[in-house]
C-alpha positions as CSV (number, residue, x, y, z in Angstrom):
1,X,1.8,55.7,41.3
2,X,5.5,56.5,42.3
3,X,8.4,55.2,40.0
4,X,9.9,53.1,42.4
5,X,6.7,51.3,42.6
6,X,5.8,51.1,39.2
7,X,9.5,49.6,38.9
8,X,8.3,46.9,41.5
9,X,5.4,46.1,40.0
10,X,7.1,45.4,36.4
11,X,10.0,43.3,38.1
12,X,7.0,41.5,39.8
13,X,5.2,40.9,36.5
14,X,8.3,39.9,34.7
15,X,9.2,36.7,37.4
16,X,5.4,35.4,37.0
17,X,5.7,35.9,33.2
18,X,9.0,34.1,33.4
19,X,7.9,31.6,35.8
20,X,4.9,30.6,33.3
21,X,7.5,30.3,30.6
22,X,9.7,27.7,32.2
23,X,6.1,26.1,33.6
24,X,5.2,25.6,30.1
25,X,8.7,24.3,28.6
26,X,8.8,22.2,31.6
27,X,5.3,20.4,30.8
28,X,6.7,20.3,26.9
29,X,9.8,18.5,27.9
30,X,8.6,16.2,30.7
31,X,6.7,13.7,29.0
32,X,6.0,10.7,30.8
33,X,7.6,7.3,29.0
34,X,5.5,5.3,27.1
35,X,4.1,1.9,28.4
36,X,5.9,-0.9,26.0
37,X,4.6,-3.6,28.0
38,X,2.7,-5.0,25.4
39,X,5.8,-4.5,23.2
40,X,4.4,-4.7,19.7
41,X,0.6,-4.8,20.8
42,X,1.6,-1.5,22.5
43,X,-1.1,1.2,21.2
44,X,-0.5,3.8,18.8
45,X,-1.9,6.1,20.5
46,X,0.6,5.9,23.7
47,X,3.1,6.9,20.8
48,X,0.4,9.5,19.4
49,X,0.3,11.8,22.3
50,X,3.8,13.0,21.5
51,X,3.9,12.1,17.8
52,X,0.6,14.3,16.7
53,X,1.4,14.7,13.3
54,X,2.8,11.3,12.4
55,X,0.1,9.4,14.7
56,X,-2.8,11.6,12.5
57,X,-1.6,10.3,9.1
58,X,-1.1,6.5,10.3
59,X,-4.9,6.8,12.0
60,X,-6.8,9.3,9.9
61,X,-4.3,9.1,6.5
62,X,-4.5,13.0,7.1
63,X,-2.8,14.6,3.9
64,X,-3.3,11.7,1.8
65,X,-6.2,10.5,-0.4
66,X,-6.7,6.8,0.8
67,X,-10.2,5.5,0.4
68,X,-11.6,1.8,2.1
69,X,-14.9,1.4,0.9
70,X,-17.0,-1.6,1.9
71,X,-16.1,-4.8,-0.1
72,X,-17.9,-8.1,-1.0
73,X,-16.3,-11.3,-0.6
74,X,-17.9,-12.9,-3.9
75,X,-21.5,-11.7,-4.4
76,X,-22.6,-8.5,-4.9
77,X,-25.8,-9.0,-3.0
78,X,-23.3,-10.4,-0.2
79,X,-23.0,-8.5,3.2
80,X,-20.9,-6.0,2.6
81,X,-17.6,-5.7,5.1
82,X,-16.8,-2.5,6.6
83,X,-14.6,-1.0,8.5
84,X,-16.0,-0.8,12.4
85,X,-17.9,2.6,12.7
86,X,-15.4,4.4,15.3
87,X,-12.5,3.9,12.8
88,X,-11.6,6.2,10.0
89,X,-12.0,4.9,6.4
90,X,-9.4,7.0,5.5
91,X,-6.6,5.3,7.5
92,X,-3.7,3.7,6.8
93,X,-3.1,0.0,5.9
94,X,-0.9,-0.3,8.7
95,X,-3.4,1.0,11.0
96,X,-6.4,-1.0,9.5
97,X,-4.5,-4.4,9.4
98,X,-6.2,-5.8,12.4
99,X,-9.6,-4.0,11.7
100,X,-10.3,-4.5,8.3
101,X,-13.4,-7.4,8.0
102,X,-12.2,-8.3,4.6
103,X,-9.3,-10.7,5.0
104,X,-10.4,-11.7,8.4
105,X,-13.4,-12.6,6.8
106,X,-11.5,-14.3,4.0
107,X,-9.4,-15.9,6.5
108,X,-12.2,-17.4,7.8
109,X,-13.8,-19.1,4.8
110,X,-10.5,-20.3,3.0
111,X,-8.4,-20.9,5.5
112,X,-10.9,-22.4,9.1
113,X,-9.9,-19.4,11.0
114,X,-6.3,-20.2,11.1
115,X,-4.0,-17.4,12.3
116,X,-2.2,-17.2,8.8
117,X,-1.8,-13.3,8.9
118,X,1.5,-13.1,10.8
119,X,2.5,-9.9,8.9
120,X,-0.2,-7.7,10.1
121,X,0.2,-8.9,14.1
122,X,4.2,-9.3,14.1
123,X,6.5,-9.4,16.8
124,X,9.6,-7.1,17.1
125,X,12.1,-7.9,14.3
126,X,15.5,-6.9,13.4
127,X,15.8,-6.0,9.8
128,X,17.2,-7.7,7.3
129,X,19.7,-8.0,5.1
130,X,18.8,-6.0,1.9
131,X,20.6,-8.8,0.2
132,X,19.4,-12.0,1.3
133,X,18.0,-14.1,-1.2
134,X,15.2,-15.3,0.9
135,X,13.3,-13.4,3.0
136,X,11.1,-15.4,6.0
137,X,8.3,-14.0,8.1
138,X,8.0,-12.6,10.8
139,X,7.2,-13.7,14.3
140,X,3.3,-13.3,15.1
141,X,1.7,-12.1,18.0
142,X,-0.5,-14.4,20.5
143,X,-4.0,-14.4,18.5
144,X,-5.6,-12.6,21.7
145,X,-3.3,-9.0,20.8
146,X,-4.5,-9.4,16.8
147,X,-6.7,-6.2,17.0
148,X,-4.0,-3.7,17.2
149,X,-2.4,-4.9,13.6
150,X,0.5,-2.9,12.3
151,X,1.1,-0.4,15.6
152,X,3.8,2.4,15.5
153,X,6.1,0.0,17.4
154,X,5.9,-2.7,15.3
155,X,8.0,-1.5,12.6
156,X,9.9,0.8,15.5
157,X,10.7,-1.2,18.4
158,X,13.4,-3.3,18.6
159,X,13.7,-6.5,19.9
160,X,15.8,-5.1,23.3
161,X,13.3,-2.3,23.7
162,X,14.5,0.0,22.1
163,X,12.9,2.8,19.7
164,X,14.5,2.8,16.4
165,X,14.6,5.9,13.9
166,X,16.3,7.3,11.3
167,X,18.0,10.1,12.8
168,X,20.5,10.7,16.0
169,X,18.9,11.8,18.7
170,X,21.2,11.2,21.7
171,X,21.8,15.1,22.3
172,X,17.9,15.8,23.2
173,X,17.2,16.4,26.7
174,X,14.6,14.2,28.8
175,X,13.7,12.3,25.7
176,X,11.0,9.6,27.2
177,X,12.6,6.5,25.3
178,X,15.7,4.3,24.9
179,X,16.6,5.1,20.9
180,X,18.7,3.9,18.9
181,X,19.8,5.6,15.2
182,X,19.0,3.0,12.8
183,X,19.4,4.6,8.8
184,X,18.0,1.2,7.4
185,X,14.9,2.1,8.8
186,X,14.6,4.3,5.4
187,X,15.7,1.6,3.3
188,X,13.3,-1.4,1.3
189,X,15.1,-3.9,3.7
190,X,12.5,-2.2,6.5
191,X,9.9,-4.0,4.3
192,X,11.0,-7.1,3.1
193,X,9.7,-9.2,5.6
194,X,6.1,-8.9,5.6
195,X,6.4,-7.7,1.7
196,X,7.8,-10.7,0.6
197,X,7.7,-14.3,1.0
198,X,10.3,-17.2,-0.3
199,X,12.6,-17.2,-3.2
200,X,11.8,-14.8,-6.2
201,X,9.5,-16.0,-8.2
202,X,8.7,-13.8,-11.3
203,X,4.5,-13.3,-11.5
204,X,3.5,-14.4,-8.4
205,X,1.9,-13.0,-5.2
206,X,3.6,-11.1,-2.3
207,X,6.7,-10.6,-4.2
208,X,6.9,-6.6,-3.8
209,X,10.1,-6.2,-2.3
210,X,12.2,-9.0,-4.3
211,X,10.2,-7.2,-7.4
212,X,11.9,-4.0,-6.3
213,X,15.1,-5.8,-6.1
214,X,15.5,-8.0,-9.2
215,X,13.5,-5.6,-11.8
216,X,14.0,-2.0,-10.3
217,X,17.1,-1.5,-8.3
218,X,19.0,-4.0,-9.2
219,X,18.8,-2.9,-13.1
220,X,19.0,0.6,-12.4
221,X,15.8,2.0,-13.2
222,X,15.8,3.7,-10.3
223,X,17.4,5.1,-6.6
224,X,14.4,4.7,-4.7
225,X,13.2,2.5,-2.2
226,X,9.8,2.0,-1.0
227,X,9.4,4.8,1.5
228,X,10.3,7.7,-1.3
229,X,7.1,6.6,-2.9
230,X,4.9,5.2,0.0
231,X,5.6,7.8,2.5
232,X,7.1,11.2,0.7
233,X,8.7,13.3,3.3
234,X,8.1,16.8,4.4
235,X,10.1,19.3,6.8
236,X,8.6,19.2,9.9
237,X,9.6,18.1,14.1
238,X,9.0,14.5,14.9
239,X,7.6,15.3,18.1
240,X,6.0,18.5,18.6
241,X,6.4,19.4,21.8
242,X,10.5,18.6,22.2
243,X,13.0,20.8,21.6
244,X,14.5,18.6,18.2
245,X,14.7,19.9,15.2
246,X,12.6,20.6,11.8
247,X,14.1,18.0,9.2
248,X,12.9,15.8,6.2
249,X,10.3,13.8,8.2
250,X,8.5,10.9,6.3
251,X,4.5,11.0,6.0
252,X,3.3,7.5,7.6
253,X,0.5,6.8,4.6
254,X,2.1,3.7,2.8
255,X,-0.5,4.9,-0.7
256,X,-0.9,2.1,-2.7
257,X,-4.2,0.1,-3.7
258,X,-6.7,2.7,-1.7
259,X,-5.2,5.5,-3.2
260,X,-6.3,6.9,-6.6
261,X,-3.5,9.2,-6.6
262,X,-1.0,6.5,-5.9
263,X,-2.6,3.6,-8.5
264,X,-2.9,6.8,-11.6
265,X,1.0,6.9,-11.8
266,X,1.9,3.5,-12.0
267,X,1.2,3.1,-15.8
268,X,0.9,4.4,-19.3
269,X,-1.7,3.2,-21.7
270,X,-1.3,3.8,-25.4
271,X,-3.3,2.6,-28.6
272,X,-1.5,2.2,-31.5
273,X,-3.0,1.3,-35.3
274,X,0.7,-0.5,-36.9
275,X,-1.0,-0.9,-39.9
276,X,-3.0,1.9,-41.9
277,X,-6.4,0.7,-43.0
278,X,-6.0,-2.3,-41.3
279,X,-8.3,-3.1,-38.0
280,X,-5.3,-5.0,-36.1
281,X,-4.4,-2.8,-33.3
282,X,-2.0,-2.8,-30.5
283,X,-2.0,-1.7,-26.7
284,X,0.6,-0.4,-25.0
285,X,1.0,-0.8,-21.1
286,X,4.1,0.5,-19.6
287,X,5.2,0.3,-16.1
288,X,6.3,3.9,-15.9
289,X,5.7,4.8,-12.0
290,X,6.2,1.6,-9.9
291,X,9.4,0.2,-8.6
292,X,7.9,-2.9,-9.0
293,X,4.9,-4.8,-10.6
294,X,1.4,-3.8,-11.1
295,X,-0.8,-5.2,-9.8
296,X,1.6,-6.4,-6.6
297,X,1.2,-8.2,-3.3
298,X,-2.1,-10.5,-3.0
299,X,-3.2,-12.4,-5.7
300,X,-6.6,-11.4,-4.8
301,X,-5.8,-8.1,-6.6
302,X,-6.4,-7.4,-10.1
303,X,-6.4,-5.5,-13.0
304,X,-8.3,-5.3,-16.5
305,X,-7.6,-3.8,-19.6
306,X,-11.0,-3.4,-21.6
307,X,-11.6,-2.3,-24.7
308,X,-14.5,-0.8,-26.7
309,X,-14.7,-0.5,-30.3
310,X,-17.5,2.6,-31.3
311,X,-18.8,3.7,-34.6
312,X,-19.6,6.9,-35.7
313,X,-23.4,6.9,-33.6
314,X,-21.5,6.2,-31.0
315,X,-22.6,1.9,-31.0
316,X,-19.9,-0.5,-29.5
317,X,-19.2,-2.7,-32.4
318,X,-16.5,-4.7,-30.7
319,X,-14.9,-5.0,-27.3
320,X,-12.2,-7.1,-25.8
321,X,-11.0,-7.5,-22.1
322,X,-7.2,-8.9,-20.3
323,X,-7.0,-9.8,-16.7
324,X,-4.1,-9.2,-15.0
325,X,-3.3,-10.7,-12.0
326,X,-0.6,-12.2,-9.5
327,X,-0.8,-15.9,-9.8
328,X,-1.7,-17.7,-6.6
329,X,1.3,-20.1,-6.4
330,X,4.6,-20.8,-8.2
331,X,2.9,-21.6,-11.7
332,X,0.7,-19.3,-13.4
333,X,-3.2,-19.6,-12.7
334,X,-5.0,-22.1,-15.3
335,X,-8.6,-23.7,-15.3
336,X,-6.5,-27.2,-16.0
337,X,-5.8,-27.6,-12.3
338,X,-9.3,-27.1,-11.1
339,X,-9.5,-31.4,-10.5
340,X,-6.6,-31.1,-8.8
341,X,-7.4,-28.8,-6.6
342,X,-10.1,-30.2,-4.8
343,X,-7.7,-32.7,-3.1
344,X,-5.2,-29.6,-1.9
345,X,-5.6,-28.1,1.7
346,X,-5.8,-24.5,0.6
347,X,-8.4,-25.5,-2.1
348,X,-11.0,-23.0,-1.9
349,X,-7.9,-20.1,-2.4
350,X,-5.9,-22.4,-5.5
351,X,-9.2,-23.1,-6.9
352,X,-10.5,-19.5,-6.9
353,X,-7.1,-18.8,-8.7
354,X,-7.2,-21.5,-11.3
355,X,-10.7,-20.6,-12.6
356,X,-9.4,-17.3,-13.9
357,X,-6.4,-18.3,-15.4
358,X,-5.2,-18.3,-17.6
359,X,-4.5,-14.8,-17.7
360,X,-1.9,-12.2,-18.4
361,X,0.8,-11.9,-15.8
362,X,1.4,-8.9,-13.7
363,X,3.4,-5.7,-15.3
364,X,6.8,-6.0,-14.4
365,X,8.6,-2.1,-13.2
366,X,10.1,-0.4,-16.7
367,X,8.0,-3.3,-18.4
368,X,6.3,-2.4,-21.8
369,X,3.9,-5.1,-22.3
370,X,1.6,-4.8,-25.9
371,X,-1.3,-7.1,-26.7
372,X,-2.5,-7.3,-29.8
373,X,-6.1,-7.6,-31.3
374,X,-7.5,-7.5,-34.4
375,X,-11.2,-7.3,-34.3
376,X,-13.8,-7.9,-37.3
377,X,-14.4,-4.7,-38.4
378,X,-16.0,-3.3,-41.5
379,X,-14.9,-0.9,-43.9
380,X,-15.6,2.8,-42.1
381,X,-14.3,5.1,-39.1
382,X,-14.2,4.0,-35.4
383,X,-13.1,4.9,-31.8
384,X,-10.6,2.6,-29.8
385,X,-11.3,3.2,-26.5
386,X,-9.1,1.7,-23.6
387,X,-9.4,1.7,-19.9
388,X,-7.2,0.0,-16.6
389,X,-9.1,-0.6,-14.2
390,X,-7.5,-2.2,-10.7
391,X,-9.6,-4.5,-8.6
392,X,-8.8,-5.0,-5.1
393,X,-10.2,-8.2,-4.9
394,X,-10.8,-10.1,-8.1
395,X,-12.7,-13.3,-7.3
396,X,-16.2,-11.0,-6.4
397,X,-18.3,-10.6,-9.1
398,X,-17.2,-7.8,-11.5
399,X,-20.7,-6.3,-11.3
400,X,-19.9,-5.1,-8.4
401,X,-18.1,-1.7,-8.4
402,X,-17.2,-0.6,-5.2
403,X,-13.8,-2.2,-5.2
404,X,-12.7,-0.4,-8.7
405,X,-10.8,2.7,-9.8
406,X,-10.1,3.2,-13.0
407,X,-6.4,4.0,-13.7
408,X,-5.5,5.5,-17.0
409,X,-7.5,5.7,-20.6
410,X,-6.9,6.1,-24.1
411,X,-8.4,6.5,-27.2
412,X,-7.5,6.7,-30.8
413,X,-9.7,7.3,-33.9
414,X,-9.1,4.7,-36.4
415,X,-9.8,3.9,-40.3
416,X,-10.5,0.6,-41.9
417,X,-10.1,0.5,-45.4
418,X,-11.1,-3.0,-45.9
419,X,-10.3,-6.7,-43.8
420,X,-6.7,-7.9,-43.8
C-alpha cells in the first residue's frame, strides 16, 4: 500500500475511533430525568440506574454486614416472618421498611391494622431545626404507596421537587435533576424526625436523636452525628457515569440492630471482685461506642446481661440475668400497671411492656452503669462469666434465638475465702 493511502486510511480510523468516543460520552451524559411523579413513592431504582454504587448498598447492604433473619412475634413455634423471597436479607432498614412482615405484622395484632408507621412511608419534609425541643412526625403517604417504605427520595427530595445533597453541583453539565446544595443533609437534624418523637424523655422509646442531643453532643462526648457512624464515607463519584468528581461519599447502610459489627462496639463489659475473698461482685457496662443509648429506638428491643457462676468441673453454681430495655411510655415498665392496662386503647403494646418491668433502664452514651450481685457461694475457686446479648424483639419467648447476637463477654477467675 502507498503512503498516501496508508495516511488515508489512519485519518479514516482515527474520526470513527473519535466519533465512538464522543458516542459513548454522549450516552454517559445524557441521562434521561427521573420520573418524580410519585414524589416520595418514586422507586429507588429510577434513582439506581445512575446512582449504582449508592443504590447497591441501600438494596443489597453491599459492603456492610447487616443480617434480617426470620423473627417470631411471641412463640417460638409461631410462623416465622420473613422477608419476601425476591428481596435481599442483607438490605438496608431504609429499604426493608415497607417489606419487612414483622412490624406490619405487629401492626396488625396491637394496633387493628391502623396506619401508625408514618416514619417508614413519609412524605417530603424540610429538615429541621437541630435545636428544636420537640420534634413531630412526619407526613405519611396514602396507605396504597406503603410498599416502597424509606425510598432514595424520601430523605432527598424536597418538598418543591427538588433533589437535595450535600455537595454543589450546579457546574455539572446535563445533570437530569433540579438540585439543591443542602450541608444539613449530613447533620443528625436529617434524622430527627422519624428518630424521635415528643419531648425528651430520659429511658424511653424512639428517643435516638434527642439521646444524641442531650447525652452526647450536647456534653461533649463527641463531634459526630449519626451519619459518621451509620453511613462511614468513602472516596468515590456519586454517579458513575457523569463527569463529577471523586469525593468523600457516604455509604447508605444505616448499621445498627442487624449488624454485628455495628452492635459489638457500642459497649464495654467488665467484672470486677471489690472485695478479696468475698463473693460480692460487680459488672461494669459502659457506653463506650454509641452517641446515644443502648438499646435505642423501639421498646420492643432489648438487651440482657447474664451471668454464670462455674466451679472448677466446669458446673454452673450460680447465675443471674438484667433486662434492659426502652420503656414503653413516659414511666418506666412495671407489672403494677398490668390492671390498668386492660382499660387503655394500646393495651396489648402497654401490657406486653408492663409484664417485664421492672427492669433496668437503657445505657445512656458515656454511661458507666455497675450492678452489683453477691451470690451464695462456698468457700473455693470460680469463674464469673458475663455476656450482652441484644434482642431485637423482646416480648417472643427467649427460647427462641434467631433474633439474638451476642455483644461483648467477660470473665474473671474469682476466690472465696469464706461468706461475708
Amino acid at each position: 500500500m502507498r503512503p498516501n493511502k496508508w495516511m488515508l486510511f489512519c485519518v479514516i480510523c482515527c474520526a470513527m475511533i473519535g466519533a465512538a468516543e464522543n458516542s459513548r460520552a454522549a450516552e454517559k451524559q445524557e441521562a434521561r430525568p427521573p420520573d418524580l411523579s410519585m414524589k416520595t413513592a418514586t422507586s429507588s431504582e429510577e434513582c439506581g440506574s445512575c446512582h449504582v454504587a449508592i443504590y447497591r448498598e441501600y438494596a443489597m447492604g453491599f459492603g456492610g454486614d447487616l443480617s434480617y433473619k426470620g423473627i417470631v412475634y411471641k412463640f417460638a413455634k409461631d410462623k416465622l416472618l420473613t422477608l419476601p423471597a425476591n428481596v435481599s436479607t442483607s438490605g438496608t432498614a431504609h429499604s426493608l421498611a415497607g417489606l419487612d412482615p414483622f412490624p406490619i405484622h405487629a401492626r396488625g395484632i396491637e394496633m387493628g391494622g391502623k396506619y401508625c408507621n408514618v416514619c417508614h412511608y413519609p412524605l417530603s419534609f424540610e429538615i429541621p431545626d437541630i435545636e428544636n425541643l420537640e420534634t413531630g412526625k412526619p407526613q405519611p403517604r396514602p396507605p396504597e404507596q406503603e410498599a416502597g417504605g424509606m425510598t432514595c427520595s424520601s430523605c432527598h427530595l424536597t418538598p418543591d421537587g427538588k433533589i437535595r445533597g450535600p455537595y454543589n453541583v450546579a457546574d455539572i453539565a446535563d445533570l437530569p435533576h433540579e438540585t439543591l446544595t443542602e450541608p444539613r443533609i449530613q447533620s443528625a437534624a436529617m434524622c430527627a424526625y422519624c428518630h424521635s418523637l415528643g419531648k425528651r424523655t430520659a429511658g424511653k422509646q424512639t428517643q435516638t436523636f434527642l439521646e444524641w442531643r442531650k447525652d452526647f453532643n450536647k456534653p461533649g462526648l463527641g463531634r459526630q452525628h449519626c451519619q459518621d457512624c451509620h453511613m462511614p464515607r468513602t472516596l468515590r463519584k456519586t454517579a458513575e457515569d457523569f463527569d463529577v468528581p471523586v469525593r468523600a461519599v457516604a455509604r447508605h447502610l444505616w448499621t445498627g440492630g442487624h449488624s454485628p459489627q455495628r452492635l459489638g462496639s457500642a459497649l464495654s463489659l467488665i467484672v470486677v471482685q471489690p472485695r478479696e475473698g468475698k463473693p460480692d461482685l460487680e459488672f461494669h457496662v459502659i457506653n463506650v461506642g454509641a452517641g446515644h443509648s443502648v438499646p435505642t429506638g423501639s421498646n420492643r428491643r432489648g438487651m440482657y446481661l447474664t451471668i454464670d457462676v462455674k466451679d472448677k468441673k466446669g458446673k454452673t453454681v450460680a447465675g443471674r440475668e438484667w433486662l434492659f430495655a426502652p420503656w414503653y411510655g413516659d414511666r418506666p415498665d412495671d407489672k403494677t400497671f398490668l390492671e390498668e392496662d386492660k382499660n387503655r386503647p394500646d393495651a396489648v403494646s402497654a401490657t406486653m411492656a408492663d409484664a417485664q418491668g421492672p427492669h433496668e433502664t437503657i445505657i445512656r452514651a458515656g454511661e458507666d452503669r455497675v450492678l452489683n450481685w453477691m451470690p451464695a457461694l462456698k468457700k473455693g475457686a470460680y469463674t464469673v462469666q458475663a455476656k450482652l446479648i441484644y434482642d431485637l424483639n423482646r416480648y417472643n419467648e427467649r427460647t427462641f434465638l434467631a433474633d439474638q447476637t451476642e455483644i461483648n463477654h467477660a470473665s474473671l477467675a474469682v476466690k472465696v475465702e469464706g461468706t461475708p
